[in-house]
C-alpha positions as CSV (number, residue, x, y, z in Angstrom):
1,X,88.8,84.8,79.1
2,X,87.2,87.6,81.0
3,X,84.3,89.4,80.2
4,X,85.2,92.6,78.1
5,X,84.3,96.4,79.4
6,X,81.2,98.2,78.0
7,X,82.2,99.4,74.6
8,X,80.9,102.8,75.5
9,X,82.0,106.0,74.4
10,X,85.2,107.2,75.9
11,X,85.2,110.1,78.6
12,X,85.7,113.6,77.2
13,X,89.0,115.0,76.5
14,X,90.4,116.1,80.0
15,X,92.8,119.1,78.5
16,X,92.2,122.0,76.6
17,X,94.1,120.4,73.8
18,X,92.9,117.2,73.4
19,X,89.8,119.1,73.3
20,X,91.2,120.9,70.5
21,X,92.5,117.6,69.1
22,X,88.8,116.2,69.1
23,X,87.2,118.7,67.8
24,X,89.7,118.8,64.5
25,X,89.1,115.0,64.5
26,X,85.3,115.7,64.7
27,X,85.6,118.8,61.6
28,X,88.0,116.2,59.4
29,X,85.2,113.4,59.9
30,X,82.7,116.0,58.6
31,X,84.8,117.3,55.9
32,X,85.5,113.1,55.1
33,X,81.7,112.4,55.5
34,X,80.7,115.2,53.1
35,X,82.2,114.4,50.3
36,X,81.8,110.8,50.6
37,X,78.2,111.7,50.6
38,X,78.2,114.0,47.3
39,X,80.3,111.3,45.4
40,X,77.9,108.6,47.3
41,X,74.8,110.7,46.4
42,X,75.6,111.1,43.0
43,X,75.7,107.5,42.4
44,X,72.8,105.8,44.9
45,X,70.8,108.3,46.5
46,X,68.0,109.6,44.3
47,X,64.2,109.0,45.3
48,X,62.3,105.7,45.6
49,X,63.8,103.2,48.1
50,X,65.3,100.0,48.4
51,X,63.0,97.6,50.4
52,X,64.0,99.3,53.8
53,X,61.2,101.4,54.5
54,X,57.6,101.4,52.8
55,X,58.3,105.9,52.3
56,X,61.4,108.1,51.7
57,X,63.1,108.0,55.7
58,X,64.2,111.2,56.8
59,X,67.5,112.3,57.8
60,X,67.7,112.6,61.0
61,X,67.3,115.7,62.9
62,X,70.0,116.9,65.3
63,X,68.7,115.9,68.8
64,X,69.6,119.3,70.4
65,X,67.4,122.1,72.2
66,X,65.5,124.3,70.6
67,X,68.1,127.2,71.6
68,X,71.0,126.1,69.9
69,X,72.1,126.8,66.3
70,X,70.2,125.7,63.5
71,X,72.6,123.4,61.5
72,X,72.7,123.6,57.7
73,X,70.3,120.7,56.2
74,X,71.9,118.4,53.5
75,X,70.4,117.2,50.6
76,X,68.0,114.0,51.2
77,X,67.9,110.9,49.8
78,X,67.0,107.0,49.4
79,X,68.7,104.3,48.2
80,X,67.7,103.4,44.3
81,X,70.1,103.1,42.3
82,X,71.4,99.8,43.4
83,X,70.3,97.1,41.0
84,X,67.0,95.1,41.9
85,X,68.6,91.9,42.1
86,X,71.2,93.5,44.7
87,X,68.2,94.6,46.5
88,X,66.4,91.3,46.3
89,X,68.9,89.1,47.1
90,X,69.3,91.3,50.5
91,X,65.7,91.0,51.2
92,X,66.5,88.1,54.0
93,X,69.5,87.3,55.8
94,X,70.8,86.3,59.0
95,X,70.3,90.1,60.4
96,X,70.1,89.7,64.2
97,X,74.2,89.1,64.3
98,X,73.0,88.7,68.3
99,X,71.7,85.5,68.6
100,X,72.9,82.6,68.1
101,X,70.6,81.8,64.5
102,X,68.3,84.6,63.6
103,X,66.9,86.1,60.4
104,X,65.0,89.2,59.6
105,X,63.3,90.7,56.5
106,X,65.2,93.9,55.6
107,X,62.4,95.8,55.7
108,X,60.9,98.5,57.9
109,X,58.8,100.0,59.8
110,X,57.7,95.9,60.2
111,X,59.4,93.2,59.7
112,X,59.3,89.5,60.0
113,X,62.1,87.7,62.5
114,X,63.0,84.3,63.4
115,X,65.1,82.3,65.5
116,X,66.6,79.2,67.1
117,X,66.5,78.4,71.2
118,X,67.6,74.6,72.4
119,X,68.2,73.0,75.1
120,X,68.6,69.5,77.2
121,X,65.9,68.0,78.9
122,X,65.7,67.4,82.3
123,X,65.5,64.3,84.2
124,X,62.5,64.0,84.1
125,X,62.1,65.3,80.2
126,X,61.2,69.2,81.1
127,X,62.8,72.1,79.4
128,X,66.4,72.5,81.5
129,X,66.6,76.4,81.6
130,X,69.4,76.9,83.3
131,X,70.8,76.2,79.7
132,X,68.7,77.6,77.1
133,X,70.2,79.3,74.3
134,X,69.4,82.4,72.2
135,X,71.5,85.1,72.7
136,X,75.3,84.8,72.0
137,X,77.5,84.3,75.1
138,X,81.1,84.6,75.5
139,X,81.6,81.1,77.4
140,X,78.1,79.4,76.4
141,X,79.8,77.2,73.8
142,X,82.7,75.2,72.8
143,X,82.4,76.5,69.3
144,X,80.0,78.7,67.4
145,X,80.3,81.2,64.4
146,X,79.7,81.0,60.5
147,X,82.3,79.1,58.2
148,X,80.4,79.9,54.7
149,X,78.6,82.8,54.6
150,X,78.4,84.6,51.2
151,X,76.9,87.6,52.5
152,X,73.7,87.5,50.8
153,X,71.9,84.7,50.8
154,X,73.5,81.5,52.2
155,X,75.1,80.9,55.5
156,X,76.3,77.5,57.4
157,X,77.3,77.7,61.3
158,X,78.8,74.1,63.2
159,X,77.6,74.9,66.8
160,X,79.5,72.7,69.7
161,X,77.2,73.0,73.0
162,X,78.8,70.2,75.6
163,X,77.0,71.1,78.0
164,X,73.6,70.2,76.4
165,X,75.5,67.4,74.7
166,X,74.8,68.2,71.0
167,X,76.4,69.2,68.0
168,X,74.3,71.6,65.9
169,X,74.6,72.9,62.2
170,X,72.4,76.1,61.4
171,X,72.0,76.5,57.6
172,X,70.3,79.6,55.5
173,X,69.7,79.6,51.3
174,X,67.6,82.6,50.6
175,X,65.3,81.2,47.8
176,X,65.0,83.2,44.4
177,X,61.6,84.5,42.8
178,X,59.7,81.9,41.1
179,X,61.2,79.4,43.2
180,X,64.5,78.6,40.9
181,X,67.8,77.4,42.0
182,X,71.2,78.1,41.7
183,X,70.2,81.8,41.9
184,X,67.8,81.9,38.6
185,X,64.0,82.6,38.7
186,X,61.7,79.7,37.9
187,X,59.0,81.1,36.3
188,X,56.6,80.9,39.2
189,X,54.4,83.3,41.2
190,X,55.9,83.2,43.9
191,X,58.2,86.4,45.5
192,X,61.2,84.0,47.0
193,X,61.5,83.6,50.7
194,X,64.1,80.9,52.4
195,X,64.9,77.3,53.5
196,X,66.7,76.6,56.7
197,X,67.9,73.1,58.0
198,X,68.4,72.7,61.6
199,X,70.4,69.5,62.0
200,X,71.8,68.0,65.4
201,X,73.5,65.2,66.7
202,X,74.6,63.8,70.4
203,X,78.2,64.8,71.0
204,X,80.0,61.6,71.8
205,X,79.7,60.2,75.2
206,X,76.3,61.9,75.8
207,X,73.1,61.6,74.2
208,X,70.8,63.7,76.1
209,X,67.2,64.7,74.9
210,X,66.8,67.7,73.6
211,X,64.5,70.9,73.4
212,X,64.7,73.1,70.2
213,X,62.4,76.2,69.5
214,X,62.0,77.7,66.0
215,X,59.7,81.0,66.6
216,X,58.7,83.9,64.2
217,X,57.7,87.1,65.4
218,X,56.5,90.1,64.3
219,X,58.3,93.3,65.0
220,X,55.9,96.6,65.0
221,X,57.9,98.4,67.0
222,X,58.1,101.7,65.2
223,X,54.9,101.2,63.2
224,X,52.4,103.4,63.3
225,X,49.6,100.8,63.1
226,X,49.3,97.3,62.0
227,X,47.5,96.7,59.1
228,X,44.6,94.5,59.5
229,X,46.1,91.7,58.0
230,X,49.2,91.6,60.0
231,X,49.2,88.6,62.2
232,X,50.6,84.6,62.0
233,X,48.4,81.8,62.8
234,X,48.6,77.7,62.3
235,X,46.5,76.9,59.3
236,X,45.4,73.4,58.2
237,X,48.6,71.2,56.8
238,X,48.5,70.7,53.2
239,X,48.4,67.5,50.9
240,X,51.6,67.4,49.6
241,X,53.1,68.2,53.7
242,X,55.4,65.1,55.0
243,X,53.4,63.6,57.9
244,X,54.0,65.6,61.4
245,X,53.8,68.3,59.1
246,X,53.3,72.1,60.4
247,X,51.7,74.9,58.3
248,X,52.1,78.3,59.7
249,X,50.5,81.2,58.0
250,X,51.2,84.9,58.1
251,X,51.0,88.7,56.6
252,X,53.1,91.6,57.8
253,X,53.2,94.8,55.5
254,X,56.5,95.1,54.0
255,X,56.7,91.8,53.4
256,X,53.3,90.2,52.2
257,X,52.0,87.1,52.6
258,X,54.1,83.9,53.0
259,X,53.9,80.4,54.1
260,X,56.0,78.6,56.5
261,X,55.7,74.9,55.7
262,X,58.0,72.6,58.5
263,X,58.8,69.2,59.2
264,X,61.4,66.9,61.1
265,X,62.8,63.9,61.3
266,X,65.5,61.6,62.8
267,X,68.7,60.8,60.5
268,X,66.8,57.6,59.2
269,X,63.8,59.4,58.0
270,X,61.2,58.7,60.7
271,X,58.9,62.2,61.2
272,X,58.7,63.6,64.5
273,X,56.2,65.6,66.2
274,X,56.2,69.8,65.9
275,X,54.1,71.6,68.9
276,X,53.0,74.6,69.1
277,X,52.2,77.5,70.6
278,X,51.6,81.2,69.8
279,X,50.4,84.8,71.5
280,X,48.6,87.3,70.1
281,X,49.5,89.8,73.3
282,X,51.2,93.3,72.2
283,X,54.4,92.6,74.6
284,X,55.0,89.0,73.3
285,X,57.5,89.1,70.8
286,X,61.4,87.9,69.8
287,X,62.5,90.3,72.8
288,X,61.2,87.9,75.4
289,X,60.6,84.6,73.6
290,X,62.9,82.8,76.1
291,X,60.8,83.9,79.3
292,X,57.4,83.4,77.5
293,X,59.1,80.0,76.7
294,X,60.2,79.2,79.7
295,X,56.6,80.3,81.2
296,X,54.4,77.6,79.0
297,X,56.4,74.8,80.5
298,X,55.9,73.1,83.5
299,X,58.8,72.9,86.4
300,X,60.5,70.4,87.4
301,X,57.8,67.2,88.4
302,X,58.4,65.0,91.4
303,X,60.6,61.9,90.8
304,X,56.7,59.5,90.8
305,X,55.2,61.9,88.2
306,X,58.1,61.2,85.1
307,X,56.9,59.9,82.5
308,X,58.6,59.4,79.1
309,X,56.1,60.9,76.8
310,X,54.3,63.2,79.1
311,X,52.7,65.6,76.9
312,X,52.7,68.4,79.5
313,X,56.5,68.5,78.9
314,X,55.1,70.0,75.3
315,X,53.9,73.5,74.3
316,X,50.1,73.3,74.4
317,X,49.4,73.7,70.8
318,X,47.2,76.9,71.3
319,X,48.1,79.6,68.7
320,X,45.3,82.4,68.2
321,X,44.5,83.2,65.1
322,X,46.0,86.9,65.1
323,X,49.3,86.0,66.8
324,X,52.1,88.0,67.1
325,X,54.4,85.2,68.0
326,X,54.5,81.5,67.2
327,X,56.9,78.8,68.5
328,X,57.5,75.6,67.3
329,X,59.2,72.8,69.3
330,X,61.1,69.5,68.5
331,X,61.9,67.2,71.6
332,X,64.0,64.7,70.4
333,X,64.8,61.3,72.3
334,X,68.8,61.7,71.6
335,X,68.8,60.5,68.2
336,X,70.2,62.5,65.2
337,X,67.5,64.6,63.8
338,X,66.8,67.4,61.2
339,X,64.2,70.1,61.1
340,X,63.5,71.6,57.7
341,X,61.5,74.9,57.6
342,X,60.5,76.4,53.9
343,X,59.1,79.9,53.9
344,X,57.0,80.4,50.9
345,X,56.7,84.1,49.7
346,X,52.7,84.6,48.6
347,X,51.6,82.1,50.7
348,X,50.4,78.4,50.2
349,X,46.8,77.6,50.6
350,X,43.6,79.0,51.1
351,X,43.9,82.9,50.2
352,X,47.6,82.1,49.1
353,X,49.0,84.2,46.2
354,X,50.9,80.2,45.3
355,X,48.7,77.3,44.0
356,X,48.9,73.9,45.4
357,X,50.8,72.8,42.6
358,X,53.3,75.7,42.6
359,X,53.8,75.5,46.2
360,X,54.2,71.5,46.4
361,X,57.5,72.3,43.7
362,X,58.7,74.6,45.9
363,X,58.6,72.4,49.2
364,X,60.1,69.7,47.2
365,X,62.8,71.9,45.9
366,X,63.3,73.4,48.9
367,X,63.4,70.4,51.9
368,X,64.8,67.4,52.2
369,X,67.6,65.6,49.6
370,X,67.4,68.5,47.4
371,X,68.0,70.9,50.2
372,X,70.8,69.0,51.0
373,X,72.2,68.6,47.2
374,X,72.2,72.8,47.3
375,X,73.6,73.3,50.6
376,X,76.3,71.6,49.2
377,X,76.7,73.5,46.0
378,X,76.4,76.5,47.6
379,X,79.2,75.5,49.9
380,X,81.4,74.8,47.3
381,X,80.4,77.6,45.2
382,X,81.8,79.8,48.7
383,X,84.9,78.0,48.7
384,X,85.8,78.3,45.0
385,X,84.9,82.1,44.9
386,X,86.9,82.9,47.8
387,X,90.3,81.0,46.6
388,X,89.7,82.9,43.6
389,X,88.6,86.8,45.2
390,X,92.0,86.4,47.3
391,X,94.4,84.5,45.5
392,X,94.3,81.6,47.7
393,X,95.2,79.1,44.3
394,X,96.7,81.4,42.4
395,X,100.1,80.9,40.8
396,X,102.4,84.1,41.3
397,X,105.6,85.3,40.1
398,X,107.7,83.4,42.1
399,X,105.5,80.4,43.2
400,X,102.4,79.8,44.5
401,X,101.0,82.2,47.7
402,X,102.9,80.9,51.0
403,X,102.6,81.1,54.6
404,X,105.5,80.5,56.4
405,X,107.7,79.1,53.8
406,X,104.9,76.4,52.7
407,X,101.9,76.4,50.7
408,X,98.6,76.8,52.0
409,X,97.0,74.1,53.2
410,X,93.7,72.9,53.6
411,X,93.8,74.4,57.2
412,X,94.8,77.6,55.8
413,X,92.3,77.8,53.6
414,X,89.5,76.6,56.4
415,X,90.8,79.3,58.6
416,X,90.1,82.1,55.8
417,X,86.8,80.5,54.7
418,X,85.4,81.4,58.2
419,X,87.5,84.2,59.0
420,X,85.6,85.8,55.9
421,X,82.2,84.2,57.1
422,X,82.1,85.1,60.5
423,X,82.4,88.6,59.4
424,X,79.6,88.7,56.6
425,X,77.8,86.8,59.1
426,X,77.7,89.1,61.5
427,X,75.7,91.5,58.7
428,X,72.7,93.0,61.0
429,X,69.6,95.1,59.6
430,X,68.5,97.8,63.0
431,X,66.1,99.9,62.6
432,X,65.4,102.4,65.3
433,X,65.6,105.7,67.2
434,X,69.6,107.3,68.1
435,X,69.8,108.3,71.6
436,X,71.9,111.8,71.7
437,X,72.6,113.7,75.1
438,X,72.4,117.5,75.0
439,X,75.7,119.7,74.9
440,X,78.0,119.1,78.3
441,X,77.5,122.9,80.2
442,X,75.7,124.5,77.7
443,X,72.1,125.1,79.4
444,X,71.3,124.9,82.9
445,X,69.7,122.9,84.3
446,X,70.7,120.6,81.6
447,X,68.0,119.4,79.0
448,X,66.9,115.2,78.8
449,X,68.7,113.3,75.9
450,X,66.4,114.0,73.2
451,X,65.7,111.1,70.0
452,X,66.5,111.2,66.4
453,X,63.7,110.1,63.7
454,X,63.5,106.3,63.3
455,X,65.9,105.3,60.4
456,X,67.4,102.0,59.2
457,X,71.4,100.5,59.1
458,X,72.8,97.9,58.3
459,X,76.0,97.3,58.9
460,X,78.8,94.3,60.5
461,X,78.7,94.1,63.8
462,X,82.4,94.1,65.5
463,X,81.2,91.8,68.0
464,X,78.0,88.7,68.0
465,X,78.5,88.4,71.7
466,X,79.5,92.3,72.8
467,X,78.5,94.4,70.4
468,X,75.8,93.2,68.2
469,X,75.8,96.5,67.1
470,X,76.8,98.9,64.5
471,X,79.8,101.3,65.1
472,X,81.0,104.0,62.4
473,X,84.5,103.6,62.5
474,X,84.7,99.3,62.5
475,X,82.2,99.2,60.1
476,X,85.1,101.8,57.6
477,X,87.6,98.7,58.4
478,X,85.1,96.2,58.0
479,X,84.4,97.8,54.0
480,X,88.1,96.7,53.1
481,X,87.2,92.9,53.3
482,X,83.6,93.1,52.3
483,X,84.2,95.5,49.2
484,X,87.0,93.2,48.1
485,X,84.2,90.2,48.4
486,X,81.0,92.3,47.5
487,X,81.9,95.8,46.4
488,X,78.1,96.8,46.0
489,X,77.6,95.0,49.3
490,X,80.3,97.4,51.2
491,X,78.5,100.2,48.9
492,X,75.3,99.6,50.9
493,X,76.9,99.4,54.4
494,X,78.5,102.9,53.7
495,X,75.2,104.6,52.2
496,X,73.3,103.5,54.9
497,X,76.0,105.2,57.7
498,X,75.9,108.4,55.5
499,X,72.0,108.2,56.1
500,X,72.5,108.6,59.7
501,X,74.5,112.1,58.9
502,X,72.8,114.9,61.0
503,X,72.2,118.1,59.3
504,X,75.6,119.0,60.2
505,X,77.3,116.4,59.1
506,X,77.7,114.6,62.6
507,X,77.3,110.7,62.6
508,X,76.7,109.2,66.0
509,X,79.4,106.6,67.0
510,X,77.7,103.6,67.8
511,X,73.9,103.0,66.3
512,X,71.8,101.6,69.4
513,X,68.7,101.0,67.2
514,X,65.8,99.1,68.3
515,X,64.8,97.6,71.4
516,X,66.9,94.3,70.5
517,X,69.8,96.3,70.0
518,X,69.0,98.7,73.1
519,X,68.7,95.0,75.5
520,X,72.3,94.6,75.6
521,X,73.2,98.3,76.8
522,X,73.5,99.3,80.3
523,X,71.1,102.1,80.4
524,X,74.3,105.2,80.9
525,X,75.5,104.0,78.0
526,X,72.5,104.7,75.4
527,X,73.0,108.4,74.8
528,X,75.5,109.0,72.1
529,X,77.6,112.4,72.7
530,X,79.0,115.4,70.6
531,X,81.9,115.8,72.0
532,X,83.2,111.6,70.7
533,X,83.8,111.3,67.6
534,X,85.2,108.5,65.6
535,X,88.3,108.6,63.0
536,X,86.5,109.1,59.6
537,X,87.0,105.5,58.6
538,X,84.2,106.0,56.1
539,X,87.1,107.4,53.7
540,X,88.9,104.0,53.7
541,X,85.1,102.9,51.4
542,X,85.4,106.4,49.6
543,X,89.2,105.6,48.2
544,X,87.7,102.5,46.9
545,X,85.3,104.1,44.7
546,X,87.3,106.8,43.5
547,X,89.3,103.7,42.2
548,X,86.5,102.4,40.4
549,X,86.4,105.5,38.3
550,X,87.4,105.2,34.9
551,X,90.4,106.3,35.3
552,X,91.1,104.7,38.5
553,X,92.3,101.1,37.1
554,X,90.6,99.8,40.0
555,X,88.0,96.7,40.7
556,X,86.3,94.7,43.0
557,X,84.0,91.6,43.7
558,X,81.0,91.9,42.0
559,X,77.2,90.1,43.9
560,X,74.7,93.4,42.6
């Protein structure tokens, strides 16, 4: 298929009545938008915040000069009220919707991130660029996307990549407080954190080497300072570590302290090596992990020079002890492998929060069979709640649910399983600044584009690929499948976009927060305009909760 046009905003009406038309549609969206936010306000937004922000955010100001008329200011407010499991088991997720396998904290000003790059090797066993992955493409893959995802704390992706000759699954499980399973606490000290198995295999017909990069990396790029403590570093691999072991270490503010604890091996349980590398520069980051990647790796040696296990052909294993980015890598020799990496909230070790003992459980509970024993019953615990949210095995008057004249299938069912995934997958956490240009012919010579406050969304992308960003009026369509999944899940999307409102009761379009969000914008683009607005979508959410009043009959998925 072609490459789809900028989703930018549309040109301004060219007639005096569409101009009239939009700026009804722009007044009904306010109207819409203000009551939705008093009937929102009364029921989440009082003070004292969910873990989005370490103080109250401001609204954001309206980004116009000085000169023009002072807008009425709304009445404030944080998210509180939702329930503090809802807001715990939101702390991680797979929020960068962008790449192909990324997680974020939900946190902010800092944050911790992580991802997945791979790639073949070359000929001579080097890093192929030409075909490194991270960001997703249109017509990178054969196959990519979530097919369980519950939308808070367990995702599986198959990823098909025929050109590198591998088959790749990408699987999150947010892990609970006190290290439990199945969703219950355990007693322990720990705060929770997350598992995620990387697992490949050669496509038929090829069985290529491969190069695959698991990185975390801070991102400070609205805070103020860095506390002291902020940083990652490699610390000594513990007892109770598989051998080939890696222990990474880190702090970041909103977070805490954790411990990553990783290890891989091939599908018969033979460990393989982990390099790596890290940077403590200010510039070196998730933005441009690929380059920085790309830069530590030799080119291409001369035909004479190959050699199978040439450790050049490896990051150097240097990692400061204040870095800001760390990178792990796996080169496999074309065998099935899987790469477990356990992040331990508290931290394990010396100056961890999490004794030995504590933290051994958790690695144990966390890796290996019994990983794999609750991938699986999460999976089936996805599967079994969505037949049941939408009727899939339900029995109704007149026979069971058909398609076509038949019953649904297994197919069927497949097809909604990731249908439903690929859109809570594609859940992203920005935070960041809004970009709004000045009033068309209303001062001369016109002013810059001025910036909002920094404030937080998160929202469902429309597009991983296009749009890995969020936009007002999808994100109102979006709350129809999510709130019949998760209605305090859709709850949060929408109280988040109503904390974007400007003072008078404009909400920008499309949210182009943060630099990663800002990376896939051409430049014209960025500024968000007056005169666009979006059909007040938002309302579609508010009709849902005026159902849920008492007297409104009406109900919805629970998850908070």
């Amino acid at each position: 298929p072609k490459p789809m046009p900028p989703k930018h905003a549309s040109r301004p009406p060219a007639s005096r009545q569409a101009q009239r038309w939009a700026k009804d549609l722009k007044l009904i969206g306010a109207a819409a938008a203000l009551v939705a936010a008093f009937l929102l306000g009364s029921a989440f937004l009082s003070p004292r915040s969910h873990r989005v922000s370490s103080s109250a955010p401001k609204r954001p100001q309206s980004a116009s000069p000085p000169t023009a008329p002072v807008p009425i200011a709304l009445a404030g407010g944080t998210l509180s009220r939702f329930t503090a499991e809802h807001n715990a088991s939101l702390l991680w997720g797979t929020y960068r919707p962008g790449v192909y396998f990324g997680m974020r904290s939900r946190t902010a000003p800092t944050a911790l991130v992580a991802g997945l790059m791979w790639t073949r090797a070359r000929p001579d066993g080097g890093v192929d660029a030409t075909t490194l992955r991270h960001q997703c493409e249109q017509d990178g893959l054969e196959r990519y996307g979530f097919t369980a995802h519950d939308g808070r704390g367990f995702g599986s992706q198959p990823i098909v990549d025929r050109a590198n000759g591998v088959h790749l699954t990408t699987t999150f499980v947010a892990t609970p407080a006190g290290g439990g399973g199945g969703g219950g606490g355990g007693g322990g000290s720990s705060p929770g954190g997350w598992a995620v198995r990387i697992s490949g295999e050669p496509i038929a017909g090829a069985a290529p080497k491969q190069h695959l990069f698991l990185y975390l990396s801070l991102d400070t790029e609205f805070a103020p300072r860095l506390s002291r403590g902020a940083a990652l570093g490699k610390l000594e691999v513990l007892s109770f570590q598989p051998e080939e072991g890696v222990h990474v270490g880190g702090q970041v503010e909103e977070v805490g302290r954790f411990s990553l604890l990783a290890a891989a091996r091939t599908q018969g349980g033979d460990p393989l090596p982990l390099r790596a590398w890290g940077s403590a520069a200010r510039h070196h980051s998730h933005l441009n992990v690929a380059e920085l990647v790309a830069e530590q790796l030799p080119p291409q040696q001369p035909q004479q020079q190959q050699q199978q296990h040439d450790s050049r052909l490896d990051l150097n294993g240097l990692v400061p002890s204040r870095s800001r980015l760390l990178v792990l890598q796996l080169r496999t020799s074309g065998e099935p492998f899987e790469i477990d990496a356990t992040l331990i909230g508290g931290g394990c070790g010396a100056g961890g929060a999490v004794g030995d003992e504590e933290c051994g459980a958790l690695l144990a509970r966390w890796s290996g069979g019994a990983l794999s024993a609750e991938i699986r019953s999460r999976t089936d615990a996805f599967h079994a709640r969505l037949a049941s949210t939408f009727g899939l095995d339900e029995q109704r008057e007149g026979g069971a649910l058909r398609l076509g004249g038949s019953p649904l299938g297994e197919r069927e069912k497949g097809f909604a399983a990731a249908a439903l995934a690929a859109q809570l997958g594609s859940l992203g956490f920005f935070y960041g600044k809004t970009v709004v240009a000045p009033p068309p012919g209303s001062f001369s010579p016109p002013p810059p584009p001025q910036e909002t406050e920094a404030a937080p969304l998160f929202a469902v992308v429309p597009s991983r690929p296009f749009f890995p960003r969020g936009f007002l009026w999808d994100d109102g369509f979006h709350s129809l499948v999510v709130g019949e999944w998760d209605g305090p899940l859709a709850d949060d999307i929408a109280a988040h976009w109503l904390g974007l409102m400007h003072e008078d009761g404009w909400i920008p379009r499309e949210q182009i927060l943060g630099a990663e969000a800002a990376a896939r914008v051409p430049a014209e683009f960025l500024p968000q305009r007056r005169l666009h607005a979006n059909p007040p979508t938002l309302v579609l959410r508010l009709q849902r909760l005026l159902d849920r009043l008492p007297d409104g009959g009406g109900g919805e998925g629970g998850g908070g």
